[in-house]
C-alpha positions, 0 to 999 in steps of 0.5 A: 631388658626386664626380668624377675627377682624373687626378692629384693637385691643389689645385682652387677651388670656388665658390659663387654666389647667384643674383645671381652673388655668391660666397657660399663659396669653399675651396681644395680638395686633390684626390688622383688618382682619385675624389673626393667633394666636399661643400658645406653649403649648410645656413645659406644661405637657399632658392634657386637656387645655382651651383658652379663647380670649377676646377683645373689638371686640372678644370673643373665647373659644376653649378647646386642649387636649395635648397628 
């Protein structure tokens, strides 16, 4: 995932099962300009996953289907 901070930041990401569990959760540190962001998701099994990115300057929400 790649996104954009205005500035520099810490952001938390999360990641949730389809019951709505948190299955990882990091704190991430941001610098100002583009960012990538990668989750491995590699050990969990199939299925649908929601991540959600939240920070003073950010506020994501994507959902991946592992197959």
């Amino acid at each position: 995932m790649r996104g954009w901070s205005p500035a520099d930041t810490s952001v938390e990401l999360l990641v949730m099962n389809q019951e709505g569990r948190i299955v990882q959760k990091r704190v991430l540190q941001m610098d100002k300009g583009y960012n990538e962001i990668t989750v491995d998701l590699g050990i969990r099994p199939p299925g649908l996953y929601q991540l959600l990115i939240v920070g003073d300057q950010w506020k994501e929400h994507l959902r991946v289907i592992k197959k």
